[in-house]
C-alpha positions as CSV (number, residue, x, y, z in Angstrom):
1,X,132.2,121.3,35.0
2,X,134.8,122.0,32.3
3,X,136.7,119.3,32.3
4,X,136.8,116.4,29.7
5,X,135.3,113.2,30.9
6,X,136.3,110.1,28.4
7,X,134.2,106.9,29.0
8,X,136.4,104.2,27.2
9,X,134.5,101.0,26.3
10,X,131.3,102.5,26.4
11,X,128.5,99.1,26.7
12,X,125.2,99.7,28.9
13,X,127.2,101.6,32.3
14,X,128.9,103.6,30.3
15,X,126.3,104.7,28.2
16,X,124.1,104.9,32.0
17,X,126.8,107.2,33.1
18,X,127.2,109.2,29.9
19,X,123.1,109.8,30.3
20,X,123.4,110.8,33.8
21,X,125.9,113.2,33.6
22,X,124.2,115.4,30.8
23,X,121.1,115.3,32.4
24,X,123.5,116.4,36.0
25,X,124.1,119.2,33.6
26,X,127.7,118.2,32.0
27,X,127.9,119.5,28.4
28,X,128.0,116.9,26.3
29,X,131.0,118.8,24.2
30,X,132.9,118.0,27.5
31,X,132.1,114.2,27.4
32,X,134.7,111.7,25.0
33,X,133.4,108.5,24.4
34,X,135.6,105.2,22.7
35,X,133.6,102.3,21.9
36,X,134.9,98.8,20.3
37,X,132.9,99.4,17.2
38,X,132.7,102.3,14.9
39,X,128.8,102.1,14.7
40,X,128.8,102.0,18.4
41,X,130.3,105.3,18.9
42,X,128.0,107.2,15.8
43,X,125.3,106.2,17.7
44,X,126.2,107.6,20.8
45,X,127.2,110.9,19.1
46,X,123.7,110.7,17.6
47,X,122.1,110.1,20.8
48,X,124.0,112.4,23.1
49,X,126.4,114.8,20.9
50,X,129.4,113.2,22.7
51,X,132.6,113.1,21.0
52,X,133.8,109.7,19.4
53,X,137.9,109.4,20.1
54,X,140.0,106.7,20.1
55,X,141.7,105.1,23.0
56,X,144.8,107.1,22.4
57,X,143.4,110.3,21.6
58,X,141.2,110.0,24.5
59,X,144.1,109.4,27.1
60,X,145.9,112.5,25.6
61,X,142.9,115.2,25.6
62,X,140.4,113.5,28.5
63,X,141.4,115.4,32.2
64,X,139.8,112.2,33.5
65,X,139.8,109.2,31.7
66,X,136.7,106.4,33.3
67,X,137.8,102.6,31.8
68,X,134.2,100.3,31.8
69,X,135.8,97.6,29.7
70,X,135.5,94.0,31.3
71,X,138.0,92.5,33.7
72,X,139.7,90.5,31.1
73,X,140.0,92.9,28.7
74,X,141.6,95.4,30.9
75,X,145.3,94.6,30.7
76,X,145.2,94.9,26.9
77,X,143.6,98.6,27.1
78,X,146.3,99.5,30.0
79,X,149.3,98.7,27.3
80,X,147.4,100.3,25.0
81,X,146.7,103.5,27.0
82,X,149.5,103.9,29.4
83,X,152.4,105.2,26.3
84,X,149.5,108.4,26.0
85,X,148.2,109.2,29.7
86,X,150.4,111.9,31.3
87,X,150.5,111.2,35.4
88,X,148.4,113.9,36.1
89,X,145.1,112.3,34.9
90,X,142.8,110.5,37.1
91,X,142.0,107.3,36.0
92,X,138.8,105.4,37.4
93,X,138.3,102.0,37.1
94,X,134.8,100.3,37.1
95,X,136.2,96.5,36.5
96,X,135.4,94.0,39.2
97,X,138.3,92.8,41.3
98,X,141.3,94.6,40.0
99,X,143.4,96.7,42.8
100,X,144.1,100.1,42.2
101,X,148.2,98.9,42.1
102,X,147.1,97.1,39.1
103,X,146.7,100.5,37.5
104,X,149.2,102.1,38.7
105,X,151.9,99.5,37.8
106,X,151.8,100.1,34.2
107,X,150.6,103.8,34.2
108,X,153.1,107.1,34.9
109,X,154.1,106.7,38.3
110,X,152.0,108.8,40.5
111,X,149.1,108.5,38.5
112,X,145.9,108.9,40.5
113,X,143.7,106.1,40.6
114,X,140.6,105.7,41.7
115,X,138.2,102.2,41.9
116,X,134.9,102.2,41.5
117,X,131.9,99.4,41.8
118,X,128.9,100.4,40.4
119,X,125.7,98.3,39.5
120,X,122.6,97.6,36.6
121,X,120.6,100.1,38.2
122,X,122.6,103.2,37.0
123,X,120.4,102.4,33.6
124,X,117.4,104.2,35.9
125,X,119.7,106.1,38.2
126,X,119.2,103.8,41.8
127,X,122.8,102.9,41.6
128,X,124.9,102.0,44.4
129,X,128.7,103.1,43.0
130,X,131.5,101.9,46.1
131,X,134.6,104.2,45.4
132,X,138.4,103.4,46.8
133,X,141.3,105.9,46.5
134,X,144.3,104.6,44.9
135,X,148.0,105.5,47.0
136,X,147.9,108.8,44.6
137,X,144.5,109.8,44.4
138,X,143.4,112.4,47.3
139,X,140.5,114.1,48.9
140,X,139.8,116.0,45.1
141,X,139.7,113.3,42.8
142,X,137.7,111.2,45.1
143,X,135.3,114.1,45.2
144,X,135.2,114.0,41.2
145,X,134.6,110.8,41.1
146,X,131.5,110.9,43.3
147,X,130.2,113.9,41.6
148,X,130.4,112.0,38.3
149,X,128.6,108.5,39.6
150,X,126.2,110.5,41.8
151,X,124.8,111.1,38.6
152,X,123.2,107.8,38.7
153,X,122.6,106.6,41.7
154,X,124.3,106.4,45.7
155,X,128.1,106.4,46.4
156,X,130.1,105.5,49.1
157,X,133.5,105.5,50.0
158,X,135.2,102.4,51.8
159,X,138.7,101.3,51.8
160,X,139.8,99.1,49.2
161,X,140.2,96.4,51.0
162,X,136.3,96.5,51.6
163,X,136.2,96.3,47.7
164,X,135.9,92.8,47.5
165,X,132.9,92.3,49.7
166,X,131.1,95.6,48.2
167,X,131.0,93.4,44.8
168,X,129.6,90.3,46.7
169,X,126.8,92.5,48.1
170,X,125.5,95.9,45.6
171,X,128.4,95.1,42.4
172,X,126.4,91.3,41.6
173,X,123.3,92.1,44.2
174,X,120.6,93.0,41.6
175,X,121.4,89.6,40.4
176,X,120.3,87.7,43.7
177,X,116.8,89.8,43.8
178,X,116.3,89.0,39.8
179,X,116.5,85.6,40.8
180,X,114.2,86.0,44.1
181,X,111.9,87.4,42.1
182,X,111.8,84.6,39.4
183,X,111.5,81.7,42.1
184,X,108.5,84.0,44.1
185,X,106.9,84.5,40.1
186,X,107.2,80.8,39.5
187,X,105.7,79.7,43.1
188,X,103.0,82.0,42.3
189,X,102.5,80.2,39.3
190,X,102.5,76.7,40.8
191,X,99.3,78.4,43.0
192,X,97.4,79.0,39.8
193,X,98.1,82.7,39.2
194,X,98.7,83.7,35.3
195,X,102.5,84.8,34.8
196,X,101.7,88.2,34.2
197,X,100.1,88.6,37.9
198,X,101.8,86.8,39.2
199,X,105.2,89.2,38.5
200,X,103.3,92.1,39.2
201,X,102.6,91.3,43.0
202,X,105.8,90.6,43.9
203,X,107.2,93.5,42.0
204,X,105.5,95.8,43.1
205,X,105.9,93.9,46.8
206,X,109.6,94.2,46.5
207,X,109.3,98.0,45.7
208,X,107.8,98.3,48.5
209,X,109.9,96.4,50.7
210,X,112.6,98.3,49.6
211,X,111.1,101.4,50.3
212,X,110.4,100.8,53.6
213,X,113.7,99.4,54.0
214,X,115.2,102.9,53.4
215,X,112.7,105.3,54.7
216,X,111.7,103.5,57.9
217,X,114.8,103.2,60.1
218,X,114.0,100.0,61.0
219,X,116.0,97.0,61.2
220,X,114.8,94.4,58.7
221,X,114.0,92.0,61.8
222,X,111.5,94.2,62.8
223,X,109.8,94.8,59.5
224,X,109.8,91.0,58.6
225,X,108.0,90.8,62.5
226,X,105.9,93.3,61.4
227,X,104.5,90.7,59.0
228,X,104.8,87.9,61.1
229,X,101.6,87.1,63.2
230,X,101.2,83.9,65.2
231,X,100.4,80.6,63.6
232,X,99.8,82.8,60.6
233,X,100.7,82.2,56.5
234,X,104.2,84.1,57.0
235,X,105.8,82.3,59.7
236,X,105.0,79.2,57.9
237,X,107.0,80.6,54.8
238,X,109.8,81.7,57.5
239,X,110.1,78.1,58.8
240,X,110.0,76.2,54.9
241,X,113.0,79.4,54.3
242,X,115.5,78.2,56.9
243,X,114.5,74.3,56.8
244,X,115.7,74.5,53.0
245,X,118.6,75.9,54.2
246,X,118.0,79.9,52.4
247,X,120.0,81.9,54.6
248,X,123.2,80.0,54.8
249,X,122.9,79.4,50.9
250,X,122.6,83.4,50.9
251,X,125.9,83.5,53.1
252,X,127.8,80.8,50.9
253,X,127.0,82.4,47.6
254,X,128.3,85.9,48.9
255,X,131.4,84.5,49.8
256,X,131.6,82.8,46.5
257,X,131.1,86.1,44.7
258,X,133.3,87.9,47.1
259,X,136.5,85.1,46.3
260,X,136.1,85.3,42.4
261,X,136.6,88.8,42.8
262,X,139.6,88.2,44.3
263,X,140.5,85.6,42.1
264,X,139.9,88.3,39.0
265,X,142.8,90.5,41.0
266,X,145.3,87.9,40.2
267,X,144.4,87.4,36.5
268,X,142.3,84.2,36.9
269,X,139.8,85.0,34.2
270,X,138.5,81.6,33.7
């Protein structure tokens, strides 16, 4: 682990990432940070002994250089990197919808790049990072890259053209269970349960869920079945579910999520 890492735009993932990698055992004298405001990057020197650079600096001393700025922000950090960043450093992207030609259009031709959809759960390191090679990026860098996101959670490779899809389902998915979770902490409320309660039974329900949804081999028919007993209180939940129309809503909005992130490739930011 001796080579320089630079996280450039360094908001809540990047700062995730930055955390897992120390505590992975990367020296924090190897990690370069760059951060919008000055104040920003103290505190992470403060709070990690990471190295503040700027953008430039960091493209010229950084073997790898990880860009977390937003989608729309992107093109303006490319013109301001690609005059410092030599064609032998990897660059990873973690922006939402933007192809790994995107990158290498305005970089040093042959640059290796690789693309990278993470999630909100590297803050506690249940992450799921997707990772796509780029048409220079080989076997190595892709390797790199998963040893630096496996830091903070799962990773798994899938062609870019998957990319898209990956987004709709782990990059925005934590979103769609936040939002379960509200409606099932609301219902319970309209029962008479206080707030608090309430939140913790179907939190702690859905960690359970989920546990069983990774450690039992089952398909999740089965497990919902499981539950489901005869003329019973879940099969009358099931059958409200699909009269409202839940599972083809789920479909619809995953499709929706999976064309704006194509729609981002093409520089529609509105």
């Amino acid at each position: 682990m001796t080579q320089k890492v630079a996280v450039l735009g360094t908001g809540k993932i990047g700062e995730a990432l930055l955390s897992g990698m120390i505590r992975a055992g990367w020296a924090p004298a190897d990690l370069l940070v760059t951060a919008r405001r000055q104040e920003r990057a103290e505190e992470l020197r403060t709070r990690y002994g990471v190295t503040p650079v700027t953008n430039q600096e960091a493209a010229k001393i950084a073997d790898t250089l990880i860009l977390t700025v937003k989608p729309q922000d992107m093109g303006a950090l490319l013109d301001e990197l690609a005059p410092h960043v030599p064609a032998d450093r990897l660059v990873i992207s973690g922006a939402a919808g933007i192809p790994t030609a995107y990158y290498e259009e305005r970089l040093a031709a042959g640059t290796p790049v690789v693309r990278v959809m993470t999630n909100t759960p590297a803050l506690v390191d249940e992450a799921m990072s997707v990772i796509s090679a780029g048409s220079h990026a080989t076997a190595e860098h892709l390797a790199h890259a998963e040893e630096i996101f496996g830091a903070v959670g799962k990773t798994l490779r899938v062609p870019e053209s998957q990319q898209d899809a990956c987004t709709a389902l782990s990059g925005s998915g934590p979103a769609y269970f936040f939002y379960l979770v509200e409606a099932m902490t609301d219902a319970g409320i309209l029962l008479g349960l206080p707030r608090d309660k309430a939140h913790d039974l179907i939190v702690q329900s859905a960690i359970g869920a989920a546990t069983m949804l990774r450690d039992s081999g089952q398909h999740p028919v089965t497990l919902r079945e499981n539950v489901t007993s005869p003329a019973g209180t879940t099969i009358n939940a099931i059958r409200e579910l699909e009269n409202h129309g839940v599972r083809a809503a789920l479909i619809a909005a995953l499709e929706a999520a999976r064309d704006r992130s194509r729609e981002l490739a093409t520089g529609n930011n509105g």
